[in-house]
C-alpha positions as a printed Julia matrix, in Angstrom:
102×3 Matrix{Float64}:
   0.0    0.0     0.0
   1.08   3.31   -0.87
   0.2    6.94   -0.29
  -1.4    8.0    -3.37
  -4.11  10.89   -3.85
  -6.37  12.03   -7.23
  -8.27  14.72   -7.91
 -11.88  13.96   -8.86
 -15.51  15.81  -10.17
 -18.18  14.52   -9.25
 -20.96  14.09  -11.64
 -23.42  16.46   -9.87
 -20.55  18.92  -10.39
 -18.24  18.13  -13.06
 -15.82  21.82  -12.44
 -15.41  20.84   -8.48
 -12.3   19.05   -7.67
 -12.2   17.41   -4.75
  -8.66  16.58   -3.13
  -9.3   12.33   -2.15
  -6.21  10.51   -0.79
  -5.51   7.17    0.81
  -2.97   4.06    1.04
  -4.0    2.03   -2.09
  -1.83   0.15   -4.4
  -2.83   2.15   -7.65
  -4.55   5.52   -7.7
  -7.49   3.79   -9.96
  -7.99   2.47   -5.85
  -8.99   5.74   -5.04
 -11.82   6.74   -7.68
 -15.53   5.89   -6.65
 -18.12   6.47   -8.94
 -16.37   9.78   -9.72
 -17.14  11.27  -13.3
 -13.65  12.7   -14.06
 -10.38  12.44  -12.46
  -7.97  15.3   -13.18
  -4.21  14.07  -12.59
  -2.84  12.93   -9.37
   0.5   11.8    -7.49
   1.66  10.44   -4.47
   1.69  12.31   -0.87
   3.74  13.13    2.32
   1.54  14.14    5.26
   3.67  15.3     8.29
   0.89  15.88   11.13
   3.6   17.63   13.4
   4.56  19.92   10.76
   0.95  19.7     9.7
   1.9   19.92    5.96
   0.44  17.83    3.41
   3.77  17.36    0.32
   2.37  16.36   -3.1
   4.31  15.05   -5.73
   5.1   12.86   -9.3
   2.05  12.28  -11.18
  -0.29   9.2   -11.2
   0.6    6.15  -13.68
  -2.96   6.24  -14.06
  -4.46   9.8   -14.26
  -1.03  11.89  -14.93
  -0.32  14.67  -13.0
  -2.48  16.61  -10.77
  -4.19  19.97  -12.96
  -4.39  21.78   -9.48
  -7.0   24.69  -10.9
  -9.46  21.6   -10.51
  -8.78  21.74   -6.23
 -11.58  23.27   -4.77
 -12.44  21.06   -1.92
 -10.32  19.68    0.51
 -11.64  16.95    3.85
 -12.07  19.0     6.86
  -9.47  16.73    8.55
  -6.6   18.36    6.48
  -7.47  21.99    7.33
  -4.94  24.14    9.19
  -2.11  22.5     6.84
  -0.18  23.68    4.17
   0.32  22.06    0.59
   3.12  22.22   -1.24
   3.54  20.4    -4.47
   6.78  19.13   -6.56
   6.95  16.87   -9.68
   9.84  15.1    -7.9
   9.88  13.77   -4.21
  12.92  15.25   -2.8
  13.04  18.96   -4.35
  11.56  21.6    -2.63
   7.71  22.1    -2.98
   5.65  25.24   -3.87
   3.1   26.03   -1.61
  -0.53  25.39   -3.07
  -2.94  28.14   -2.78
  -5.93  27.33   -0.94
  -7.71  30.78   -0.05
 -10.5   29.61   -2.01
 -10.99  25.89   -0.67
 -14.33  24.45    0.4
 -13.08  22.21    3.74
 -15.41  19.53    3.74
């Protein structure tokens, strides 16, 4: 198992992103009856740091098209994404002034 997330629309909203992450074995794992999945990668969650590192891009989906991230689990709020194509090289934090914590 591996930490992998995707974002997905839903089909009641096909423009929404949400931000859905887990430990599956392939990011296809991850999608639920979701219409569209827009890119995705793997993920470094540091709870002490409480920052959430994105990176690479899904075998399955490619990589992540971050103007599709508009909601974000409630559980994750208070941290700070940063994303990088490469694990290892320093991130760029994500802006999410206009995320819907669910």
């Amino acid at each position: 198992m591996h930490p992998k997330f995707i974002l997905v629309s839903e089909p009641q909203s096909p423009l929404t992103g949400s931000f859905v992450y887990g430990m599956v074995f392939q990011h296809k794992d991850l999608v639920k009856g979701y219409v569209k999945v827009h890119g995705g990668g793997w993920y470094n969650k540091d709870d002490a740091a409480k920052t959430m590192t994105l990176y690479g891009s899904s075998g399955d989906y490619g990589a992540p098209k971050f103007s599709f991230l508009n909601r974000i689990p409630s559980e994750l709020k208070g941290y700070k994404f940063f994303y990088t194509p490469i694990w290892g090289l320093p991130g760029n934090e994500l802006d999410l002034t206009d995320v819907e914590w669910i």
